[in-house]
C-alpha positions in Angstrom: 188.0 171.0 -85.4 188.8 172.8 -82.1 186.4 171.4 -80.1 188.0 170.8 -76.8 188.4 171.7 -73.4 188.5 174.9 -72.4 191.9 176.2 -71.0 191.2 179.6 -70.3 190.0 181.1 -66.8 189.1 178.6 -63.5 185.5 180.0 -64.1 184.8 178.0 -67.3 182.4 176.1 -67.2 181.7 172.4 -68.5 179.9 173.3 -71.7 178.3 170.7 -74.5 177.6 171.7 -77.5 174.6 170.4 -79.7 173.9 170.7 -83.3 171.2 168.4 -85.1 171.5 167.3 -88.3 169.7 166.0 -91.2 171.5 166.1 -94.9 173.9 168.6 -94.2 177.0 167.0 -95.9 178.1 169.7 -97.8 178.1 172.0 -94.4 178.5 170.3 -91.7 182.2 170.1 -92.3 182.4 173.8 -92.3 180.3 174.6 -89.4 182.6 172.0 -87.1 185.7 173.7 -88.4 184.6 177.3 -87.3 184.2 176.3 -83.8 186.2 178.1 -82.1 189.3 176.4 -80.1 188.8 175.0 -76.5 185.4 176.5 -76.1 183.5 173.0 -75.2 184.4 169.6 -73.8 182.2 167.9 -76.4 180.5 168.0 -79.5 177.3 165.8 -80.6 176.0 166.1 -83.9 172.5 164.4 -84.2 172.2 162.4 -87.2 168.4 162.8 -88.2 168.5 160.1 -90.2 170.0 161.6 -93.4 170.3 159.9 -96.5 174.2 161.9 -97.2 177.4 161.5 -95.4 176.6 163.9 -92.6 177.5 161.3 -90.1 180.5 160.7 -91.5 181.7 164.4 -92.0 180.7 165.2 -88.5 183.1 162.2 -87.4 186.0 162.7 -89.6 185.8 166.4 -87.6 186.1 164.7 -84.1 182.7 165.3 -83.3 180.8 162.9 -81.3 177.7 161.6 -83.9 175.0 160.4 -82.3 172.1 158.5 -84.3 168.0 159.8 -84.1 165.8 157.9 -87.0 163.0 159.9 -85.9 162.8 162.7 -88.1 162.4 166.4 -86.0 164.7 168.4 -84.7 163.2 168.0 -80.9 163.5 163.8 -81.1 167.2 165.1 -82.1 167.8 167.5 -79.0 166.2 165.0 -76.6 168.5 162.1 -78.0 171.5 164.4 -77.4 169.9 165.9 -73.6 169.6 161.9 -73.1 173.8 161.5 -73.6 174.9 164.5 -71.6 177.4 163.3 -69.3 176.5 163.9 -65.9 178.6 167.2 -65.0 177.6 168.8 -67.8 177.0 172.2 -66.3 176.0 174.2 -70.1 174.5 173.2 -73.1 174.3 175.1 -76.3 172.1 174.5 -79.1 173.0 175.4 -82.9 171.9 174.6 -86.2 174.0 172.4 -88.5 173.5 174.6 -91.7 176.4 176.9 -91.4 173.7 180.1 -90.9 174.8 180.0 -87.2 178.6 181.8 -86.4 180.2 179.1 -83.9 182.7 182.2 -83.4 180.3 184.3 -81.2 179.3 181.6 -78.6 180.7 183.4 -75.9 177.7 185.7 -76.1 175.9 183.2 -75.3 177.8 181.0 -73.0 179.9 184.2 -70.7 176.1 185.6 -68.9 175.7 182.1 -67.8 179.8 181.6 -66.7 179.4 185.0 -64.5 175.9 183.9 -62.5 173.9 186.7 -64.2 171.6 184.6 -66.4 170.1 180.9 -66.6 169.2 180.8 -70.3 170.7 182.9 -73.2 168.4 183.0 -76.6 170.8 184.7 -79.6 168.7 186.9 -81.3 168.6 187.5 -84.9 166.4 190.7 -84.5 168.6 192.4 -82.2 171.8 191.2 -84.0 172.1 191.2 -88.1 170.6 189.1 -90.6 171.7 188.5 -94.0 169.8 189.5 -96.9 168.0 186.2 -97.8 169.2 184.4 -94.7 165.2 184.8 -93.3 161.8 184.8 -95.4 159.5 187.2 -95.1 157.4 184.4 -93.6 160.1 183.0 -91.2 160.2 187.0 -90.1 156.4 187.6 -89.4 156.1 183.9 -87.5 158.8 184.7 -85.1 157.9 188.8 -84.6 153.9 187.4 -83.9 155.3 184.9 -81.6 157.4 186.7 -79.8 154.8 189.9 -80.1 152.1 187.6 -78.0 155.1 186.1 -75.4 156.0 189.8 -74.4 152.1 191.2 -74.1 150.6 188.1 -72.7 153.7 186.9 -70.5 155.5 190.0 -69.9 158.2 187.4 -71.6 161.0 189.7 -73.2 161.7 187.7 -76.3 162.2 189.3 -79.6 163.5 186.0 -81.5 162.8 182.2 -81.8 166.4 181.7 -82.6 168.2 178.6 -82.5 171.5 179.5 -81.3 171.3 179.4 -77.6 172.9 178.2 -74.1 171.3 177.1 -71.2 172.3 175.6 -68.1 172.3 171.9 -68.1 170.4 171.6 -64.7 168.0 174.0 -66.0 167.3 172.1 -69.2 166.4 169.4 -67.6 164.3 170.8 -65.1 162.3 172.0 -68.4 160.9 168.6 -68.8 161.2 169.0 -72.8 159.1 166.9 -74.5 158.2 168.6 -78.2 159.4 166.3 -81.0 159.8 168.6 -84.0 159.2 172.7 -85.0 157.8 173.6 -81.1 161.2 172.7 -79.6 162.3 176.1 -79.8 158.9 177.9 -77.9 158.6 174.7 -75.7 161.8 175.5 -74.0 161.8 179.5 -73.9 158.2 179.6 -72.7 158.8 177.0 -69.9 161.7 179.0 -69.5 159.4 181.7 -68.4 156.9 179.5 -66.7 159.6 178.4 -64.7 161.5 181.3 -63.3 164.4 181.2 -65.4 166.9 184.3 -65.4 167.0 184.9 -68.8 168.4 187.2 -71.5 168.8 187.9 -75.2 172.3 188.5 -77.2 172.6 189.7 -80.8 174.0 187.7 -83.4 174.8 187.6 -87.0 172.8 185.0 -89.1 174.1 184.2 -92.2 172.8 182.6 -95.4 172.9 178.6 -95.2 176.0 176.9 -96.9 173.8 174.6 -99.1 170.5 173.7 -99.8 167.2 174.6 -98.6 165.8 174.9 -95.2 163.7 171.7 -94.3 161.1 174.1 -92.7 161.5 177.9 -94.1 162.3 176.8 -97.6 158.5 176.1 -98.4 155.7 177.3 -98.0 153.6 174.3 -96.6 156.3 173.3 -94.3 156.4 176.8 -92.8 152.6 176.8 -92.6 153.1 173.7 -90.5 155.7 174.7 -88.5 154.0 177.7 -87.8 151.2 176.3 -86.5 152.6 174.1 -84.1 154.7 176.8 -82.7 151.6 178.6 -81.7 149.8 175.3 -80.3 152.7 174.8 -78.1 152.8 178.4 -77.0 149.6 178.9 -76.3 149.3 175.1 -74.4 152.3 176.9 -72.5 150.8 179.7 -71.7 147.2 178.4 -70.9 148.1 175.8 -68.4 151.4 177.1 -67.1 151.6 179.4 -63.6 152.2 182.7 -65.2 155.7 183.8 -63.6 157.7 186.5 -64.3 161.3 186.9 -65.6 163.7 187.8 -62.1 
């Protein structure tokens, strides 16, 4: 895996990556191995408490596992904030699935490196999606979403993606607290609420390696999923100071 410290300009910044996990042995082995060389200091994979080898994959790549029992992929990404080390100055978020290309983090990380943004969001709409890669249903939850962030917030999102980089100061001046499928809102719509300088940058999302999505891959779960999403946006939006974007 190439996951070590950047050796490029003097402006490079201390960057952490994060990529929770729950029974993704047969692509999480993959997913380290595309990471591109000397693009972050460290690596945590959060094991969600899988019943495969996904810890054990993740380590025999040289990542740094890290364990979470509680199932959801925001008691994950808080176990993971919760071991940053201290001058961590960017943290990027990215599924475990291998649907995700490690190779363009840059688009992501460079706005932050160069002062002109404080959060990046990778965005599927304005980048390519395989054929398959997103249901019909996945598509319509995330265009409403992010149809009712830009009319009601003036909030120029056009994806819910989960690739994405953020300053680690500004993380955790976000005060994230959502433990499973709101993560993802929670933090772009305090994002908002909060100031943030923030901007979008198109990426390619592929077709997962294996297996089916925990929440997309049924219909029930996606009915759940989607419903909390729009509880925690709206609880955002309702009793949230209604800033705009700088």
């Amino acid at each position: 895996m190439g996951a070590c410290c950047r050796h490029g300009a003097d402006t490079s910044m201390n960057t952490v990556l994060i990529i929770p996990a729950l029974d993704e042995e047969e692509s999480i082995g993959a997913v380290l191995d595309e990471i591109p060389l000397g693009v972050y200091s460290q690596v945590f994979v959060v094991d969600n408490g899988s019943m495969d080898r996904t810890a054990e994959v993740a380590a025999e790549r040289g990542a740094t596992v890290l364990s979470e029992p509680r199932r959801g992929y925001g008691h994950a990404c808080l176990r993971a904030m919760a071991a940053l080390p201290e001058d961590t100055e960017i943290v990027v978020f990215m599924d475990g699935d291998g649907s995700d290309d490690p190779a363009e983090a840059d688009l992501l990380i460079e706005p932050i490196e160069r002062g002109e943004a404080d959060f990046v969001v990778g965005s599927r709409e304005l980048g390519t999606a395989e054929p398959g890669s997103l249901s019909p249903h996945q598509r319509f939850g995330n265009r409403l979403v992010t149809w009712l962030a830009r009319v009601l917030c003036s909030a120029p999102y056009t994806d819910l993606g989960p690739f994405r980089a953020i300053r680690a100061e500004s993380l955790r001046g976000l005060r994230m607290r959502d433990p499973n499928y709101g993560w993802t809102v929670e933090m772009q719509m305090k994002a908002w609420r909060n100031g943030l300088r923030v901007q979008e940058a198109p990426v390619r999302y592929r077709l997962r390696r294996r297996g089916a999505s925990k929440v997309s891959g049924s219909v029930t779960g996606s009915i759940r999923a989607g419903v909390k999403i729009l509880w925690v946006f709206f609880r955002i939006v309702l009793t949230g100071p209604r800033r705009r974007y700088r």
